[in-house]
N, CA, C, O and CB atoms as a CASP TS submission, in Angstrom:
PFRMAT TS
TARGET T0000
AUTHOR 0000-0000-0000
METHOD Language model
MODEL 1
PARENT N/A
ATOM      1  N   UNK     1       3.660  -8.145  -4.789  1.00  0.00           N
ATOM      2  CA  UNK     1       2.293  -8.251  -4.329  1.00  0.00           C
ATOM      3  C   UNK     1       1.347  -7.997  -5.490  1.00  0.00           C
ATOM      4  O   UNK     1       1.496  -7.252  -6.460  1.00  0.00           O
ATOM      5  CB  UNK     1       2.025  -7.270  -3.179  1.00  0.00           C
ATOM      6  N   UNK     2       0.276  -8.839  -5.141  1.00  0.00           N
ATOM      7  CA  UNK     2      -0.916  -8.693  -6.739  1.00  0.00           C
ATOM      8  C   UNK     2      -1.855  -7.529  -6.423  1.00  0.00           C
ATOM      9  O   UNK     2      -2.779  -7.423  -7.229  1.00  0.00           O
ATOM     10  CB  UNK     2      -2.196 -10.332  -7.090  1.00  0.00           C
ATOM     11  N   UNK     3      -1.828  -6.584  -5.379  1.00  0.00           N
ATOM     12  CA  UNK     3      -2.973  -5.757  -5.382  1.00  0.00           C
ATOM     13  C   UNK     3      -2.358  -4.152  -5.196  1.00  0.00           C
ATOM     14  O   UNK     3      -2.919  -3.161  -5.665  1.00  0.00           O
ATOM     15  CB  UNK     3      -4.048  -6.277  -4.117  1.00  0.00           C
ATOM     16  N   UNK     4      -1.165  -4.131  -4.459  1.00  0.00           N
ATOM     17  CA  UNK     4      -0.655  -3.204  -4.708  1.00  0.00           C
ATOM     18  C   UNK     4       1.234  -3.120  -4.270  1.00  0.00           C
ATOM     19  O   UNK     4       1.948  -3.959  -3.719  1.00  0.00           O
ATOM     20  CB  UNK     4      -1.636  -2.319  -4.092  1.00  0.00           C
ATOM     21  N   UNK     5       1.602  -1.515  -4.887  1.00  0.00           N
ATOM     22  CA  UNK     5       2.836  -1.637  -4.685  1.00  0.00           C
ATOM     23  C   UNK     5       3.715  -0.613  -3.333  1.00  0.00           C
ATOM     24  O   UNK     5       3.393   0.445  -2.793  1.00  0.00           O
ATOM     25  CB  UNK     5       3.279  -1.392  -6.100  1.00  0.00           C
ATOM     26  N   UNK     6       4.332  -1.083  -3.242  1.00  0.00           N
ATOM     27  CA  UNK     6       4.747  -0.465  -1.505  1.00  0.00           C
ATOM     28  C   UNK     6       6.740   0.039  -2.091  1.00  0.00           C
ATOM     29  O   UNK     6       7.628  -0.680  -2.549  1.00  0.00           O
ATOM     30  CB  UNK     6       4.626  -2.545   0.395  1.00  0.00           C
ATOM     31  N   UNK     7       6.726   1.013  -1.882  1.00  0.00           N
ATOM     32  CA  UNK     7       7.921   1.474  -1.705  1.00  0.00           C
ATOM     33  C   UNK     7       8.360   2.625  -0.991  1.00  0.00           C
ATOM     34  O   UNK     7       7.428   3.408  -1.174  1.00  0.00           O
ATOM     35  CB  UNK     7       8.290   1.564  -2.675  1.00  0.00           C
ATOM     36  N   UNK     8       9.418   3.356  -0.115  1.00  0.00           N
ATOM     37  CA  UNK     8      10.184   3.850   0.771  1.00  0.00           C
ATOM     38  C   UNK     8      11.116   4.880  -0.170  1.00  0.00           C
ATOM     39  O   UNK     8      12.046   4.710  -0.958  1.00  0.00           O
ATOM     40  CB  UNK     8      10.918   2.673   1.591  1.00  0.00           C
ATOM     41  N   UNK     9      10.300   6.154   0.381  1.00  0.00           N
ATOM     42  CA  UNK     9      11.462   7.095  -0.477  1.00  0.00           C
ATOM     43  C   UNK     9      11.542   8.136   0.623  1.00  0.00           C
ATOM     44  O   UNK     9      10.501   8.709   0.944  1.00  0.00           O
ATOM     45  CB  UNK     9      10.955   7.852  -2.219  1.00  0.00           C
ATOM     46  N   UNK    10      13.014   8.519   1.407  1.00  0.00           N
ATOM     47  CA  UNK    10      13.377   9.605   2.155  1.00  0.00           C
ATOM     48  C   UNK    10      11.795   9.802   3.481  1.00  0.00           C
ATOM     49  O   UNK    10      10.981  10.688   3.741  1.00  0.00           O
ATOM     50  CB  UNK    10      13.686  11.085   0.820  1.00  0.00           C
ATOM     51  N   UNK    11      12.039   8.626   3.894  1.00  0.00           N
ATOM     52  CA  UNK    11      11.140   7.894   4.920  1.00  0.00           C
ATOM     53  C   UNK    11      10.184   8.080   5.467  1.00  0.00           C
ATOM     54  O   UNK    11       9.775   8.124   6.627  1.00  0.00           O
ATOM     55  CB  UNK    11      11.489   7.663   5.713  1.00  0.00           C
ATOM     56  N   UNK    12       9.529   8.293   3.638  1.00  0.00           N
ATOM     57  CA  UNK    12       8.351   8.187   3.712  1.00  0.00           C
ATOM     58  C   UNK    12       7.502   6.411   2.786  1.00  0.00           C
ATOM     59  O   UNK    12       7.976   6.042   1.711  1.00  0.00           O
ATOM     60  CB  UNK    12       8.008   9.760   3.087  1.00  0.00           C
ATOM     61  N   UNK    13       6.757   5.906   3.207  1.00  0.00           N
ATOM     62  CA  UNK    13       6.129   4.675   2.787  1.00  0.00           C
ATOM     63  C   UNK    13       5.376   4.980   2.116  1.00  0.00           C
ATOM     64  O   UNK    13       4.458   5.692   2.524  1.00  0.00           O
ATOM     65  CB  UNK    13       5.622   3.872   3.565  1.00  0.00           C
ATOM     66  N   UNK    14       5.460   4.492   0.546  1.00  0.00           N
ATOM     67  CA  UNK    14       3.779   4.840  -0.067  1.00  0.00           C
ATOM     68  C   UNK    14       3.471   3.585  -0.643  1.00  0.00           C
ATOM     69  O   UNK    14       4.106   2.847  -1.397  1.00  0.00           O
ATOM     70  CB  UNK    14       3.556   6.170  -1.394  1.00  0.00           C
ATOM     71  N   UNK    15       2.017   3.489   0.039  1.00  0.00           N
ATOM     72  CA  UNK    15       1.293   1.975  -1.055  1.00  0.00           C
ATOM     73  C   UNK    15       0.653   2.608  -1.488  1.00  0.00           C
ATOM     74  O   UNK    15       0.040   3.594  -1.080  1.00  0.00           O
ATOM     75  CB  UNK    15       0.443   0.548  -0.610  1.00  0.00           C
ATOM     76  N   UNK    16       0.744   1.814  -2.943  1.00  0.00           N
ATOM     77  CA  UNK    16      -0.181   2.666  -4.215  1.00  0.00           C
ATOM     78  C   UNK    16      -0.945   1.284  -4.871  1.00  0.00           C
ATOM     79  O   UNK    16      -0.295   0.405  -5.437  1.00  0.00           O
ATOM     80  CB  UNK    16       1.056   3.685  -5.708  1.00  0.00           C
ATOM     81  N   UNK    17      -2.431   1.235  -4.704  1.00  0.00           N
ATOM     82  CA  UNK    17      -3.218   0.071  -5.120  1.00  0.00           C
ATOM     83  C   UNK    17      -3.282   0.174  -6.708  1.00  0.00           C
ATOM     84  O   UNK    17      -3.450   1.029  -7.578  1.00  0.00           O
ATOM     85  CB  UNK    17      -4.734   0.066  -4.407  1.00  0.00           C
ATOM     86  N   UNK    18      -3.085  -0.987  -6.599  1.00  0.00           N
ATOM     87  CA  UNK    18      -3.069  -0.980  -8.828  1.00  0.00           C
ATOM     88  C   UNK    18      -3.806  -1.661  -9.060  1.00  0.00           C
ATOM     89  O   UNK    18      -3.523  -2.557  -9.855  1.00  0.00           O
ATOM     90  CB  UNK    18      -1.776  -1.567  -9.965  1.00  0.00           C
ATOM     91  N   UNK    19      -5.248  -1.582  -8.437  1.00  0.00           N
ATOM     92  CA  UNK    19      -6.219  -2.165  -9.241  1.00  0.00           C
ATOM     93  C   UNK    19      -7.436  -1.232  -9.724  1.00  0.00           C
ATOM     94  O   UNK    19      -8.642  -1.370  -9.522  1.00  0.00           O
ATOM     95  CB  UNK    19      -6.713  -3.298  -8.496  1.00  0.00           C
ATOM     96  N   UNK    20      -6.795  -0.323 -10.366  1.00  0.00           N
ATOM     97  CA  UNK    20      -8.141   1.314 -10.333  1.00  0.00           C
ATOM     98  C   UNK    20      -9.392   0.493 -11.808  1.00  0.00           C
ATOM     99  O   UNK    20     -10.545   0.908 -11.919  1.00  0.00           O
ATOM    100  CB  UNK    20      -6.839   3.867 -11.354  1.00  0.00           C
ATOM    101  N   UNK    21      -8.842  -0.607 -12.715  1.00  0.00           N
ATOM    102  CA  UNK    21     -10.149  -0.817 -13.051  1.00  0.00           C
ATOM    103  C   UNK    21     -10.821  -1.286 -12.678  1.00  0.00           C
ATOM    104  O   UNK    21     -11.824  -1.454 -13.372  1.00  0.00           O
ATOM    105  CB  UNK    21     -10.390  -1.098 -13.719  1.00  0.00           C
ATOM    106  N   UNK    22     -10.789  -1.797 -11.441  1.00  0.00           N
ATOM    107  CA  UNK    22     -11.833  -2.405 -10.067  1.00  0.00           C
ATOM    108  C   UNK    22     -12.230  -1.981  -9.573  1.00  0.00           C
ATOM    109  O   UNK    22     -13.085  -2.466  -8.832  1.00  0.00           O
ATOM    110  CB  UNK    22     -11.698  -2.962  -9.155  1.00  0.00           C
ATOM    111  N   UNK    23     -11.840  -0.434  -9.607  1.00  0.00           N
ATOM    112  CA  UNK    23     -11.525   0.699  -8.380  1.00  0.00           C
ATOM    113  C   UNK    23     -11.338   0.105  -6.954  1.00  0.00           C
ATOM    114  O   UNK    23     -12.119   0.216  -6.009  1.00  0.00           O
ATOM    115  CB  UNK    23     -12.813   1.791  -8.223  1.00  0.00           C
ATOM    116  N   UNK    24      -9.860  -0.702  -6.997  1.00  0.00           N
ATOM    117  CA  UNK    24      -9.550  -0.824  -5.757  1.00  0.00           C
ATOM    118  C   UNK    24     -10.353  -1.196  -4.645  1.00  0.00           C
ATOM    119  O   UNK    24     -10.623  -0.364  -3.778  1.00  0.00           O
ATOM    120  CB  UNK    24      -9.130   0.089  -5.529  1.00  0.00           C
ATOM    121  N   UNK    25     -10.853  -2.635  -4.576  1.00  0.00           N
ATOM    122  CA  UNK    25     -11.652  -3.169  -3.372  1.00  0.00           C
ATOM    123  C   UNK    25     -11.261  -3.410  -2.099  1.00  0.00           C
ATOM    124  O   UNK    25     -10.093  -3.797  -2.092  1.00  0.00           O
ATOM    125  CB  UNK    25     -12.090  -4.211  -3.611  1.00  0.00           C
ATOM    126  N   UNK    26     -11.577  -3.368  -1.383  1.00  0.00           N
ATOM    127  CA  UNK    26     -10.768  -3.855  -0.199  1.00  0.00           C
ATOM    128  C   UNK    26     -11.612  -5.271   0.206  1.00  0.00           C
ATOM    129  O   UNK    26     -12.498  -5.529   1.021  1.00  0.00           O
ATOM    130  CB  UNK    26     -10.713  -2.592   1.162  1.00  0.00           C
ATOM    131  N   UNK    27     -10.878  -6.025  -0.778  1.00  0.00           N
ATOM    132  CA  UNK    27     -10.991  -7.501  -0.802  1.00  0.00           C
ATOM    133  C   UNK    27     -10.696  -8.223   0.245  1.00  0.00           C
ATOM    134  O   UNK    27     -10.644  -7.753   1.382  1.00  0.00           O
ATOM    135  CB  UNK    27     -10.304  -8.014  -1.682  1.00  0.00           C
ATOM    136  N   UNK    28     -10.496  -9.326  -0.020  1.00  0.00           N
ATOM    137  CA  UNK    28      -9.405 -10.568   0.964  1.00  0.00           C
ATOM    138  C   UNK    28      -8.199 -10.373   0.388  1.00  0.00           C
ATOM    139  O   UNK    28      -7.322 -10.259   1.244  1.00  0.00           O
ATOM    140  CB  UNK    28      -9.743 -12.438   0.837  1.00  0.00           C
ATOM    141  N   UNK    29      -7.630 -10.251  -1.221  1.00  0.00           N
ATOM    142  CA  UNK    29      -6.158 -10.052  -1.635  1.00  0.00           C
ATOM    143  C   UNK    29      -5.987  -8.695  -1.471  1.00  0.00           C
ATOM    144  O   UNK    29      -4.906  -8.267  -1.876  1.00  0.00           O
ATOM    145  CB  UNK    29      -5.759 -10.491  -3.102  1.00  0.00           C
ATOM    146  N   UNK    30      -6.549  -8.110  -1.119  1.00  0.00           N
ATOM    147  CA  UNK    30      -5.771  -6.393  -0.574  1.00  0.00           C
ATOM    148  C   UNK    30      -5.795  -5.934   0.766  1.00  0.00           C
ATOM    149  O   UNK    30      -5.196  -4.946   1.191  1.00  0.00           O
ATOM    150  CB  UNK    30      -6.512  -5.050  -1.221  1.00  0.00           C
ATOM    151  N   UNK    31      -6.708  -6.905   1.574  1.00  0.00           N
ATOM    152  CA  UNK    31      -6.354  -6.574   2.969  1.00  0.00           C
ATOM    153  C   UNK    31      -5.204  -7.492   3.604  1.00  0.00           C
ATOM    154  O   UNK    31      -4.626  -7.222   4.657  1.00  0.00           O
ATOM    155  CB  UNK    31      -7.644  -6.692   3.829  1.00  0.00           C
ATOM    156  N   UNK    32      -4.915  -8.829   2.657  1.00  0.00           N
ATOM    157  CA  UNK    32      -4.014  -9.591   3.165  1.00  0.00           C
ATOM    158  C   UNK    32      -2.594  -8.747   2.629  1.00  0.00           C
ATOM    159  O   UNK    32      -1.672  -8.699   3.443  1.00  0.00           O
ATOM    160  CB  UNK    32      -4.259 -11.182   2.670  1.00  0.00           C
ATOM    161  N   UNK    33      -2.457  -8.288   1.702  1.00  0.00           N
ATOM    162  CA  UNK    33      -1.361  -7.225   1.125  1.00  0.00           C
ATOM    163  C   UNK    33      -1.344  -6.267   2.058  1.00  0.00           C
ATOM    164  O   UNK    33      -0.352  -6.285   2.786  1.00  0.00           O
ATOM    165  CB  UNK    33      -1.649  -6.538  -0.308  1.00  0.00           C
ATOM    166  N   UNK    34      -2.233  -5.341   2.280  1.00  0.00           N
ATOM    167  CA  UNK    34      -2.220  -4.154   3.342  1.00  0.00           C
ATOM    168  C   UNK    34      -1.200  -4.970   4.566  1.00  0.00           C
ATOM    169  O   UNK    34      -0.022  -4.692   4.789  1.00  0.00           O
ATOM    170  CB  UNK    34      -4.115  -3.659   3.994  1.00  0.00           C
ATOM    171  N   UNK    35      -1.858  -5.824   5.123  1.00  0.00           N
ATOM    172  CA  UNK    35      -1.422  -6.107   6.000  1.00  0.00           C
ATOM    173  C   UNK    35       0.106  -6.588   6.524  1.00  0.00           C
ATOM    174  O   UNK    35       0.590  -6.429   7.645  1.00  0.00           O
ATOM    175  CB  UNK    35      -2.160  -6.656   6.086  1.00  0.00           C
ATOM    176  N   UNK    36       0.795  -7.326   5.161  1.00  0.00           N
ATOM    177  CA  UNK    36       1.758  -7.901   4.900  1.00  0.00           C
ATOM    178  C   UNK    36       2.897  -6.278   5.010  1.00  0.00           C
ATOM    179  O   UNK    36       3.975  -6.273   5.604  1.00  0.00           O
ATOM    180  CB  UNK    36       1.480  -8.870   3.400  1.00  0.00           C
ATOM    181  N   UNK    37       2.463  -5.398   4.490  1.00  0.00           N
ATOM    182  CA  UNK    37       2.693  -4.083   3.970  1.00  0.00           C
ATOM    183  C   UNK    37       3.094  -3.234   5.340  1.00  0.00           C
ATOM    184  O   UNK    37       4.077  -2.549   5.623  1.00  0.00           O
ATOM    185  CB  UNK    37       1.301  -3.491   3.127  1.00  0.00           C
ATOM    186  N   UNK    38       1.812  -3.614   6.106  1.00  0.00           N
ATOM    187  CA  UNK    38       2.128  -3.047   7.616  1.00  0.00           C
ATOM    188  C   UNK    38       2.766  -3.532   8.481  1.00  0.00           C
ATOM    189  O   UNK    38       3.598  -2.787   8.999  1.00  0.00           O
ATOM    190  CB  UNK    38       1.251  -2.864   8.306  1.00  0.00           C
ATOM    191  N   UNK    39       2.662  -4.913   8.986  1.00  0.00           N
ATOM    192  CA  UNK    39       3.625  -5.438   9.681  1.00  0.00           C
ATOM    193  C   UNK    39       5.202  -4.741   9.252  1.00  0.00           C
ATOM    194  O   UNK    39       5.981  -4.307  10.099  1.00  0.00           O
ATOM    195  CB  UNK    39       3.471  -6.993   9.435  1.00  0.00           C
ATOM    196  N   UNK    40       5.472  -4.742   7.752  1.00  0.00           N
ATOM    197  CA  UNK    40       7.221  -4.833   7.259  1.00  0.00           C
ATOM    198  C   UNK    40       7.680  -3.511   8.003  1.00  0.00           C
ATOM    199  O   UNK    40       8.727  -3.434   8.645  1.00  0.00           O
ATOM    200  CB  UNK    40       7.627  -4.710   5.205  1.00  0.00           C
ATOM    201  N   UNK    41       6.360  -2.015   7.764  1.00  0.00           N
ATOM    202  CA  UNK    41       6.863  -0.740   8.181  1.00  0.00           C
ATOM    203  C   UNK    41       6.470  -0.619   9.826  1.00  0.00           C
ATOM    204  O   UNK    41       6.768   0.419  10.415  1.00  0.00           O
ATOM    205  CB  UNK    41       6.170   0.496   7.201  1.00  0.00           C
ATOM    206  N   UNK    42       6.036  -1.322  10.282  1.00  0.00           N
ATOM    207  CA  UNK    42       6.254  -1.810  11.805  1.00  0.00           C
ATOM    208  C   UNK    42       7.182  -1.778  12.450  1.00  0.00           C
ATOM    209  O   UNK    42       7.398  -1.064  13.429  1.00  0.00           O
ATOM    210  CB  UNK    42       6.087  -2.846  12.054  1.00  0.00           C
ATOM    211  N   UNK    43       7.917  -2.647  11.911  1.00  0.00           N
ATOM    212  CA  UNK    43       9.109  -3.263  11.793  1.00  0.00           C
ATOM    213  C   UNK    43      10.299  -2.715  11.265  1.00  0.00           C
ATOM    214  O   UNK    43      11.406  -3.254  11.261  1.00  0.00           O
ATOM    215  CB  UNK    43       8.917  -4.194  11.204  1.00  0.00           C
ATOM    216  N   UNK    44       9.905  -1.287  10.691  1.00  0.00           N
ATOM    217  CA  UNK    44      11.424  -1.219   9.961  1.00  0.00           C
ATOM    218  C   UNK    44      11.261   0.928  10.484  1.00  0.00           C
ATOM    219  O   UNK    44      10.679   1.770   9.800  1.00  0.00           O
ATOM    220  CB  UNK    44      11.439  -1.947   7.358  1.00  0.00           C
ATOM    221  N   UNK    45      11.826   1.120  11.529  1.00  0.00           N
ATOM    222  CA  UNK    45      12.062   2.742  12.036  1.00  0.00           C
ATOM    223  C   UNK    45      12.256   3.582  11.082  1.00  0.00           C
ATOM    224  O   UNK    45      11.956   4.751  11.322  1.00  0.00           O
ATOM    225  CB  UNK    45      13.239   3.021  12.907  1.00  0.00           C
ATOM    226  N   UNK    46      12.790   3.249   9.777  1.00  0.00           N
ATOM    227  CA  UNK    46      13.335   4.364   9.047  1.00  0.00           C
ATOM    228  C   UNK    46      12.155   4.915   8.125  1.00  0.00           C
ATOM    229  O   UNK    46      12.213   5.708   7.186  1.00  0.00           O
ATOM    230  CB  UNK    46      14.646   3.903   8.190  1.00  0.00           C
ATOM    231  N   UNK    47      11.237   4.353   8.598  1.00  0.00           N
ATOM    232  CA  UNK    47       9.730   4.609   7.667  1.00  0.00           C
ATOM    233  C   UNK    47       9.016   5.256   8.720  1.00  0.00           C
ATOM    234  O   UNK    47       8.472   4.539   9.560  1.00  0.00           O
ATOM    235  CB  UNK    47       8.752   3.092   7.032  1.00  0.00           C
ATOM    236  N   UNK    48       8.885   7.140   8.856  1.00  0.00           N
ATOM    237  CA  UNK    48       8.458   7.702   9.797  1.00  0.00           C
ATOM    238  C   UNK    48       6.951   8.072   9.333  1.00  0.00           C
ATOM    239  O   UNK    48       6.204   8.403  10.254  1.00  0.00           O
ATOM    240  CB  UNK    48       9.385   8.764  10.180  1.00  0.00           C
ATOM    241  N   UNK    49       6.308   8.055   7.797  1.00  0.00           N
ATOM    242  CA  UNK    49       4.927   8.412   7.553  1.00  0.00           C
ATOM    243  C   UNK    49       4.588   7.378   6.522  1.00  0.00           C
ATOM    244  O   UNK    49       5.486   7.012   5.764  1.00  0.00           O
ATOM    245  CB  UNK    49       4.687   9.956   7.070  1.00  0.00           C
ATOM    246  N   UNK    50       3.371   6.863   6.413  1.00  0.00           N
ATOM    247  CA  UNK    50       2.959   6.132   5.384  1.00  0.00           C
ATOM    248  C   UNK    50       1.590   6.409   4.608  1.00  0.00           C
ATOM    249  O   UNK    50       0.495   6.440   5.169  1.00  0.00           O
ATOM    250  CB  UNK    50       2.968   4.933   5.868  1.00  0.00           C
ATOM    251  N   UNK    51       1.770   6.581   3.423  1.00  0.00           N
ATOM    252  CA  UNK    51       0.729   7.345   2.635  1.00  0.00           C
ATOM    253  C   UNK    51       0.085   5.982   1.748  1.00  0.00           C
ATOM    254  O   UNK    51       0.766   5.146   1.154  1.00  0.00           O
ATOM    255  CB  UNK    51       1.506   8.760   1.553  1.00  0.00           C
ATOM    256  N   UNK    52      -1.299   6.016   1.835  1.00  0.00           N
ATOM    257  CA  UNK    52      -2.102   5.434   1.133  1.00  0.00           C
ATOM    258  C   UNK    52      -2.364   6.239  -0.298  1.00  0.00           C
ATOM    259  O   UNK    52      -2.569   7.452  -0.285  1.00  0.00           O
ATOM    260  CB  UNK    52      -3.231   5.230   1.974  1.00  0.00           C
ATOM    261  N   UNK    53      -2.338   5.375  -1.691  1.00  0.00           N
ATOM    262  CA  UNK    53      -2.798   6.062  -2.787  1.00  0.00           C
ATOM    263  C   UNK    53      -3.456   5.081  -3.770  1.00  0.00           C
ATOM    264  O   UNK    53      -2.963   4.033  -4.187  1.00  0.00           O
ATOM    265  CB  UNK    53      -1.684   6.826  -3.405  1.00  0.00           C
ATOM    266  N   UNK    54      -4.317   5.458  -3.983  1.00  0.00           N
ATOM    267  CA  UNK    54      -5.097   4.792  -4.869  1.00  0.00           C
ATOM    268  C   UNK    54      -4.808   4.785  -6.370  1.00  0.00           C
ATOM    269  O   UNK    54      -4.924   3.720  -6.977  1.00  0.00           O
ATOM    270  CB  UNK    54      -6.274   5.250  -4.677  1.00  0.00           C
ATOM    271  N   UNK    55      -4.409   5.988  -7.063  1.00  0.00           N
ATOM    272  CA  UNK    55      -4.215   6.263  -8.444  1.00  0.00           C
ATOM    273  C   UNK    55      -5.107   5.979  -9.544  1.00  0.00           C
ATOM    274  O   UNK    55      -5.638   4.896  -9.794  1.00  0.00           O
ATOM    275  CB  UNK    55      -3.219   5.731  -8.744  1.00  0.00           C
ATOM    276  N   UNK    56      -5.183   6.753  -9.994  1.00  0.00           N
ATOM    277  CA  UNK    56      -5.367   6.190 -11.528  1.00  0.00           C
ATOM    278  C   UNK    56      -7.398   6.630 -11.451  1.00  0.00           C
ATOM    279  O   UNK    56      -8.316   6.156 -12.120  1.00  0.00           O
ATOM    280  CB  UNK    56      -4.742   3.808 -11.727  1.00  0.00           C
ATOM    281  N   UNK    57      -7.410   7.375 -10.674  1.00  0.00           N
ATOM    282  CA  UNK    57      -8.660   8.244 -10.074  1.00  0.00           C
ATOM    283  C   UNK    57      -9.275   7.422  -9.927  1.00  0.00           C
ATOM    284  O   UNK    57     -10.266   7.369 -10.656  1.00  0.00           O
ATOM    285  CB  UNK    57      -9.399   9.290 -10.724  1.00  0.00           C
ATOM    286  N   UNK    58      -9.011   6.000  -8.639  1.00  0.00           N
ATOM    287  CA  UNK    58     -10.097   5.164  -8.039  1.00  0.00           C
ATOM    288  C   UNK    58      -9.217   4.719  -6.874  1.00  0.00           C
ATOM    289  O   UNK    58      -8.249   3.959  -6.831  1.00  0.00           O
ATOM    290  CB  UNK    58     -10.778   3.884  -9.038  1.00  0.00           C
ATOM    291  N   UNK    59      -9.835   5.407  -5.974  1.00  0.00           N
ATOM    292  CA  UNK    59      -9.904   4.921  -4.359  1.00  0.00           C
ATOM    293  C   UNK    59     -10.223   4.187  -3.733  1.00  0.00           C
ATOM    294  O   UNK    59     -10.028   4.282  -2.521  1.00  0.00           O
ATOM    295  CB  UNK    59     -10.284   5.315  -3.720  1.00  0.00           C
TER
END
């Protein structure tokens, strides 16, 4: 994905947006990512919390 990255560790979900010299918009390419992002942990039980992170000190 071009706006951010989504990975599953001990079931927990974290998307982490990698666009902090933009400071992270919530565009059309990051809500269509969000979304793509949510449906998968919808869909998949072994993902019991999902943490939003911005990084790179832009939210």
């Amino acid at each position: 994905m071009e706006t951010l990255d989504f990975s599953v560790e001990n079931a927990v979900g974290w998307i982490r947006l990698t666009r902090p010299e933009i400071h992270n918009p919530l565009d059309v390419p990051l809500r269509t990512d969000l979304m793509t992002v949510l449906e998968q942990v919808r869909n998949d039980p072994a993902v019991r919390v999902l943490v939003l992170n911005g990084g790179a000190g832009a939210f």
